[in-house]
ChimeraX commands (.cxc) that place a marker at each C-alpha (Angstrom):
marker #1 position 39.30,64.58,44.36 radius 0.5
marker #1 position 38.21,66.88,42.01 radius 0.5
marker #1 position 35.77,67.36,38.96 radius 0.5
marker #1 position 36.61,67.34,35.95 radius 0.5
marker #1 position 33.67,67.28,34.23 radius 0.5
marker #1 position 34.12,71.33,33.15 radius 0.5
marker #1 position 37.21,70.32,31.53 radius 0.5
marker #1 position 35.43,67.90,29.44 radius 0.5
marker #1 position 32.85,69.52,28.30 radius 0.5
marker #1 position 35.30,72.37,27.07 radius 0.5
marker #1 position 36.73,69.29,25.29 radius 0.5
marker #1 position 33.54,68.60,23.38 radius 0.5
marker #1 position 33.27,72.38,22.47 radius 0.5
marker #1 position 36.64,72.62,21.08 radius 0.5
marker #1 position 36.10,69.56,19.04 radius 0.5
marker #1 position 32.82,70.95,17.59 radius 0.5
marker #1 position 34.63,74.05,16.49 radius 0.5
marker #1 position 36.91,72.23,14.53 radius 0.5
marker #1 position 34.43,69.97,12.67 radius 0.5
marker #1 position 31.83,72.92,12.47 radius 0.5
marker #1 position 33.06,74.48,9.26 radius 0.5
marker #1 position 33.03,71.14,7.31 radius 0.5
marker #1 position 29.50,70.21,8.49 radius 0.5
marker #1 position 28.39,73.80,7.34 radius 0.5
marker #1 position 29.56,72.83,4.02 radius 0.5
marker #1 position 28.08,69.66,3.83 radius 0.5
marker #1 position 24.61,71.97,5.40 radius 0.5
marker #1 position 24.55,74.31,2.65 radius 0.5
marker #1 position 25.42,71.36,0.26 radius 0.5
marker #1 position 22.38,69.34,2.31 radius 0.5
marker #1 position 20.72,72.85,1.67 radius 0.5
marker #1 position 20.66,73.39,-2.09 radius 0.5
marker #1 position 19.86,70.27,-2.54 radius 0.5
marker #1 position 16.56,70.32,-1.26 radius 0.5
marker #1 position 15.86,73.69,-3.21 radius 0.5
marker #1 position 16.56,72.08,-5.98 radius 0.5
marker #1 position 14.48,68.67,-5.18 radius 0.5
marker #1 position 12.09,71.20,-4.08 radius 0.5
marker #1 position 12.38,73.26,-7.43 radius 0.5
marker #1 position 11.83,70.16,-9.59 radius 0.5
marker #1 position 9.04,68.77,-7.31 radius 0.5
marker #1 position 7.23,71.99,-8.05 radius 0.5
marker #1 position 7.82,71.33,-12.02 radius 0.5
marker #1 position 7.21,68.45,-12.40 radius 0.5
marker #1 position 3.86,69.17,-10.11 radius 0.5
marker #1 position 3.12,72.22,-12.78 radius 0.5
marker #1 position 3.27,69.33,-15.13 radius 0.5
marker #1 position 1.21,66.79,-14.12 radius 0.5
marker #1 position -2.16,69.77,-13.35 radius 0.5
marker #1 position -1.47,70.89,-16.94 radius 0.5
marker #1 position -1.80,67.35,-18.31 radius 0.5
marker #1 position -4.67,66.44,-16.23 radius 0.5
marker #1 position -6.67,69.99,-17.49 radius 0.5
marker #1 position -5.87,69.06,-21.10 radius 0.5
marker #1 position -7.60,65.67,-20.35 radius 0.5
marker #1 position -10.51,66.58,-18.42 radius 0.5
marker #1 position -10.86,69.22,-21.21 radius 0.5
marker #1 position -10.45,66.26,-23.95 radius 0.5
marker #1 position -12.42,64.56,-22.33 radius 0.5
marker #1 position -15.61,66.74,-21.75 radius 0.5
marker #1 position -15.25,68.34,-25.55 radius 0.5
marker #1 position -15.24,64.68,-26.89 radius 0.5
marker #1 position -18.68,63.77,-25.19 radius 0.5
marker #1 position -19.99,67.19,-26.17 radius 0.5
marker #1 position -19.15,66.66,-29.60 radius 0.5
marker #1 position -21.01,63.52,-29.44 radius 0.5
marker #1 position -23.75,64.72,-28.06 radius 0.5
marker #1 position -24.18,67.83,-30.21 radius 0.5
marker #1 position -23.89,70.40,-27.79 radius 0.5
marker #1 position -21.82,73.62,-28.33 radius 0.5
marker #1 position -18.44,73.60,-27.02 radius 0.5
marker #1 position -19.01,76.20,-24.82 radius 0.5
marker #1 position -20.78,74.37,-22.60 radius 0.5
marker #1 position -17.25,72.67,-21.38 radius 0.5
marker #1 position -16.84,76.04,-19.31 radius 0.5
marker #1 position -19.58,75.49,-17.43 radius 0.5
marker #1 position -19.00,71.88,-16.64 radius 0.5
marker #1 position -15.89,71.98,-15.72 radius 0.5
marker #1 position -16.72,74.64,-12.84 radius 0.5
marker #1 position -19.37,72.15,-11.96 radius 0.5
marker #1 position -17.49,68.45,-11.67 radius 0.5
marker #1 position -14.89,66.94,-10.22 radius 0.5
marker #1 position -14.95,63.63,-11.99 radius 0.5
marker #1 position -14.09,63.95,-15.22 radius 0.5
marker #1 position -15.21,60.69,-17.01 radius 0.5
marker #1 position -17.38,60.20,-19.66 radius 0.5
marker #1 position -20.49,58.84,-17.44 radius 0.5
marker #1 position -20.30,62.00,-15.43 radius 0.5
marker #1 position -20.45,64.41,-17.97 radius 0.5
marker #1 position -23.15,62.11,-19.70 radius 0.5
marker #1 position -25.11,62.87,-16.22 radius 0.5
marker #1 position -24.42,66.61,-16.00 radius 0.5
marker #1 position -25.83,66.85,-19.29 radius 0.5
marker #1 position -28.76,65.13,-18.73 radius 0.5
marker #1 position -29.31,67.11,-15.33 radius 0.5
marker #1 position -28.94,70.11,-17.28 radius 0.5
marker #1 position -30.06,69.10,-20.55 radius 0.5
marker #1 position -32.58,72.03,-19.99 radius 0.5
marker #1 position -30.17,74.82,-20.49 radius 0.5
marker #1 position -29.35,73.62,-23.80 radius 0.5
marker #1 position -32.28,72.10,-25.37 radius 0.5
marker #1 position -31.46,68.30,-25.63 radius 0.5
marker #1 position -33.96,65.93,-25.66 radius 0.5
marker #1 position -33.45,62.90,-22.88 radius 0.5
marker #1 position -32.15,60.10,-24.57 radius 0.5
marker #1 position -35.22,58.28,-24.48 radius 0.5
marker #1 position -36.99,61.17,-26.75 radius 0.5
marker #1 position -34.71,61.07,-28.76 radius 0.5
marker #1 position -35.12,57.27,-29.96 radius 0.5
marker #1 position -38.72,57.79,-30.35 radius 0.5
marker #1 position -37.83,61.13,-32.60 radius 0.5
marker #1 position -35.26,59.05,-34.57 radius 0.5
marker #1 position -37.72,55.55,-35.08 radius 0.5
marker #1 position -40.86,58.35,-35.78 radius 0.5
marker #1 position -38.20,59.94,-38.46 radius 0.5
marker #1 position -37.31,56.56,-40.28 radius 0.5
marker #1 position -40.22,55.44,-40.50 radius 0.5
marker #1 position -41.38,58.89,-42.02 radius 0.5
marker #1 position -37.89,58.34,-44.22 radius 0.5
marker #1 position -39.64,55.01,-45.64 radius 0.5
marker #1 position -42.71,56.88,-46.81 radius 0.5
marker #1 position -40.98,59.38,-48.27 radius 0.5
marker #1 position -38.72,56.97,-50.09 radius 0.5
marker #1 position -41.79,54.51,-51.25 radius 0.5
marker #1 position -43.47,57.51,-52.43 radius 0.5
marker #1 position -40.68,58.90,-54.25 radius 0.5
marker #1 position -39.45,55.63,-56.02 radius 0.5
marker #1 position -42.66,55.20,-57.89 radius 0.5
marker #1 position -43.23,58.32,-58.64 radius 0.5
marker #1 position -42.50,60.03,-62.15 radius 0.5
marker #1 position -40.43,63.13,-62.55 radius 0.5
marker #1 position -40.95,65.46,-64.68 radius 0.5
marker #1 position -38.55,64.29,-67.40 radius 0.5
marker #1 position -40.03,60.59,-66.78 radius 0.5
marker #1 position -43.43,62.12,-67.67 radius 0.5
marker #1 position -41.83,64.31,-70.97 radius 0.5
marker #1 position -39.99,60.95,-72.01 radius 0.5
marker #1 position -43.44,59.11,-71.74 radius 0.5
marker #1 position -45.59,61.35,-73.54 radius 0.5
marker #1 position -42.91,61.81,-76.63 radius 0.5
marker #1 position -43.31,58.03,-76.41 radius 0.5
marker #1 position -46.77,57.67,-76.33 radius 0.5
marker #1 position -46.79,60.32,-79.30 radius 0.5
marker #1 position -44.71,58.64,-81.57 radius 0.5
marker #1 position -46.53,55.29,-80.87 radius 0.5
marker #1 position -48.01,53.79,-84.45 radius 0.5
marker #1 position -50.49,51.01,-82.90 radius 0.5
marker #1 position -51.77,49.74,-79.77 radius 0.5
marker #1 position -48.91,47.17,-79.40 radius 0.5
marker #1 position -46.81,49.95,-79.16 radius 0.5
marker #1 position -48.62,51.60,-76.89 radius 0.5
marker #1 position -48.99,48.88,-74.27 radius 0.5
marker #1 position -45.63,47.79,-74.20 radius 0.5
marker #1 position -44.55,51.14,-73.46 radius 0.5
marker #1 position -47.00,51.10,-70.34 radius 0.5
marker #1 position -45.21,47.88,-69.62 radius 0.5
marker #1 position -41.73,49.06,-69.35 radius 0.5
marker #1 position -42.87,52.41,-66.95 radius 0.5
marker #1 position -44.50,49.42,-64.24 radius 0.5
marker link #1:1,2 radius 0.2
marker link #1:2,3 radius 0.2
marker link #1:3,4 radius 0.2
marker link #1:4,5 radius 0.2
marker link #1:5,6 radius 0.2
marker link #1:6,7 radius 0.2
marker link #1:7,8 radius 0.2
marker link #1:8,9 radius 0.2
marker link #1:9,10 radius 0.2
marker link #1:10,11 radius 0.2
marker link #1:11,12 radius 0.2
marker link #1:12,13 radius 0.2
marker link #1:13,14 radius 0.2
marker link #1:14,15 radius 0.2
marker link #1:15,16 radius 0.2
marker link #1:16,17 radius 0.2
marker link #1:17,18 radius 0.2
marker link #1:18,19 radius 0.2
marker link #1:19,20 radius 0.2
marker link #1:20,21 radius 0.2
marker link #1:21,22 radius 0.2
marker link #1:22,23 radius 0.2
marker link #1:23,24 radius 0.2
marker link #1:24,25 radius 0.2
marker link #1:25,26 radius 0.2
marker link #1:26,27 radius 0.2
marker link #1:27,28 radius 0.2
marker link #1:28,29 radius 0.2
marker link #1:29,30 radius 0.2
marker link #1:30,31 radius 0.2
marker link #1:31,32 radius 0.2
marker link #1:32,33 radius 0.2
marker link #1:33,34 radius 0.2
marker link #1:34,35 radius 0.2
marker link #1:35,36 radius 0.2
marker link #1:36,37 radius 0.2
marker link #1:37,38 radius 0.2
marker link #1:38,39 radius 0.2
marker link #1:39,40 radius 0.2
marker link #1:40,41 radius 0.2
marker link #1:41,42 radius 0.2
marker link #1:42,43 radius 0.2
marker link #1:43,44 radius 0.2
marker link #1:44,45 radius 0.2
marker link #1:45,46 radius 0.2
marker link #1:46,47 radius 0.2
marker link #1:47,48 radius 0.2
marker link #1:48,49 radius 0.2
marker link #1:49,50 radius 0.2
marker link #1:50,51 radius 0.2
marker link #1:51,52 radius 0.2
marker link #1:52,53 radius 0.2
marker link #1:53,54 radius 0.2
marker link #1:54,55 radius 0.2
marker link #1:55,56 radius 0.2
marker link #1:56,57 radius 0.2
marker link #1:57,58 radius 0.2
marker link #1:58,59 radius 0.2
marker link #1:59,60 radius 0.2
marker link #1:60,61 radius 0.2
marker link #1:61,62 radius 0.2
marker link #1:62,63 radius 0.2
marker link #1:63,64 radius 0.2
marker link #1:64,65 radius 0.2
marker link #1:65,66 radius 0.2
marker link #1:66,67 radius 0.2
marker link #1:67,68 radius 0.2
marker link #1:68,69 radius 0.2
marker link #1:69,70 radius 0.2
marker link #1:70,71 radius 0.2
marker link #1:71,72 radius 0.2
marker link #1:72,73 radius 0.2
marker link #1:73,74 radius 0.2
marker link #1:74,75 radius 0.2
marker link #1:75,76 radius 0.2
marker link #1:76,77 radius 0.2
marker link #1:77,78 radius 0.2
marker link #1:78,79 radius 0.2
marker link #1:79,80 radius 0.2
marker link #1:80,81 radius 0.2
marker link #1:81,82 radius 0.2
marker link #1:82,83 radius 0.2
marker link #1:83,84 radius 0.2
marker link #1:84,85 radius 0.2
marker link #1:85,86 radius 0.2
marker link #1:86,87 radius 0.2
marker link #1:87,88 radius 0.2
marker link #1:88,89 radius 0.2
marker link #1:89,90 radius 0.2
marker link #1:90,91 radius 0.2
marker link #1:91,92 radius 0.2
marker link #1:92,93 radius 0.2
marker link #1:93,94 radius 0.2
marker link #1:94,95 radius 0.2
marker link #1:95,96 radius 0.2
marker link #1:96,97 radius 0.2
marker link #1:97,98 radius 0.2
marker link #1:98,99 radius 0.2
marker link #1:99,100 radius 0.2
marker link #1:100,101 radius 0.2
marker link #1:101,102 radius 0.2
marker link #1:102,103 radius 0.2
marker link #1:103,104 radius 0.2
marker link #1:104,105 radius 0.2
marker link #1:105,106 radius 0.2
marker link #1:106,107 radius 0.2
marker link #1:107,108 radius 0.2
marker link #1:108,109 radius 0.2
marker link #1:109,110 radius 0.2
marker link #1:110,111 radius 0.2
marker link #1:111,112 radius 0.2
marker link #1:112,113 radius 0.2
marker link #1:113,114 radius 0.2
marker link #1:114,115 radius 0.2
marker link #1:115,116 radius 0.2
marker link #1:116,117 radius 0.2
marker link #1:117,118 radius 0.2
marker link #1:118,119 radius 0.2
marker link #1:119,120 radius 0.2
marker link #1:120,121 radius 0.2
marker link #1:121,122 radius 0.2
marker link #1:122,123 radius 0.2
marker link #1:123,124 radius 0.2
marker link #1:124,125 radius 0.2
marker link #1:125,126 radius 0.2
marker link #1:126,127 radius 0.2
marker link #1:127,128 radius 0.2
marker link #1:128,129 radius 0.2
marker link #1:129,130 radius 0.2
marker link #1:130,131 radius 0.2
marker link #1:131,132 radius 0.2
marker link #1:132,133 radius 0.2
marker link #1:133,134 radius 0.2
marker link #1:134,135 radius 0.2
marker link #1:135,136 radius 0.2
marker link #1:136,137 radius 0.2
marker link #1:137,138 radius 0.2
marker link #1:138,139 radius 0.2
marker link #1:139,140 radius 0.2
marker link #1:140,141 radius 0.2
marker link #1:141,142 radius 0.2
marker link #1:142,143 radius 0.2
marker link #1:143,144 radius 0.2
marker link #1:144,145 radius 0.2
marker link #1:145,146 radius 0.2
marker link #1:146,147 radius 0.2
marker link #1:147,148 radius 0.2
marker link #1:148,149 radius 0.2
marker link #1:149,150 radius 0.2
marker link #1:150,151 radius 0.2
marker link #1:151,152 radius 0.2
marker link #1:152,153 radius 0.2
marker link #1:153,154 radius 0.2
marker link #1:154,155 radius 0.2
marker link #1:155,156 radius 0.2
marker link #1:156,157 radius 0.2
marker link #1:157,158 radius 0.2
marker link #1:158,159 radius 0.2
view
């Protein structure tokens, strides 16, 4: 008896020669195919940072315009967080509120109340009060008045 087993495996090599050029073809198709899935990946990848910058920047300009600050402030608090919602750059600023001057929020209701109700003086003071034209008006009045009668119901219309 003898082995045969050399001749089969020269079998198996000359059958892989034969198929080997079409399953390089179908490699290098296999191939450039992933570059290119890997090509679009990378794209669409680009994409997806650049929209997520523009809305951590919306975001963070929006709350800074609401709060007053300067706009330049985004820089720095954009180095500084990673969470870019409105309650976190609410915090920041009140963490740092320091560097730009705000007030805490509490403050700034007492300012705003103190304000008004300085706004309410102003405006009871001012609504009785007579202007300088009021005051001409009333004296050319009060100098063309012929009697008493027409004196007093001139005082009478000014009340």
């Amino acid at each position: 008896m003898s082995n045969n087993y050399w001749d089969d495996e020269d079998d198996d090599l000359d059958t892989e020669i034969e198929t080997q050029p079409d399953g390089s073809d179908l490699l290098k198709k296999l191939r450039k195919a992933k570059r290119s899935d890997e090509k679009r990946i990378k794209e669409l990848t680009e994409q997806l940072e650049n929209y997520t910058k523009e809305q951590r920047e919306r975001t963070v300009k929006e709350v800074l315009q609401k709060k007053g600050v300067n706009l330049k402030a985004a820089r720095l608090i954009m180095k500084d967080i990673e969470d870019f919602s409105e309650e976190s750059v609410n915090n920041w600023l009140e963490d740092n509120s320091d560097l730009f001057g705000l007030t805490p929020a509490e403050e700034a209701r007492k300012t705003t109340e103190f304000d008004r109700a300085e706004l309410r003086q102003q405006d009871s003071l001012t609504s009785n009060a007579v202007s300088p034209d009021r005051a001409e008006d009333l004296d050319y009045k009060l100098g063309a008045a012929q009697s008493a009668d027409d004196i007093l119901s001139i005082l009478r219309s000014q009340s």
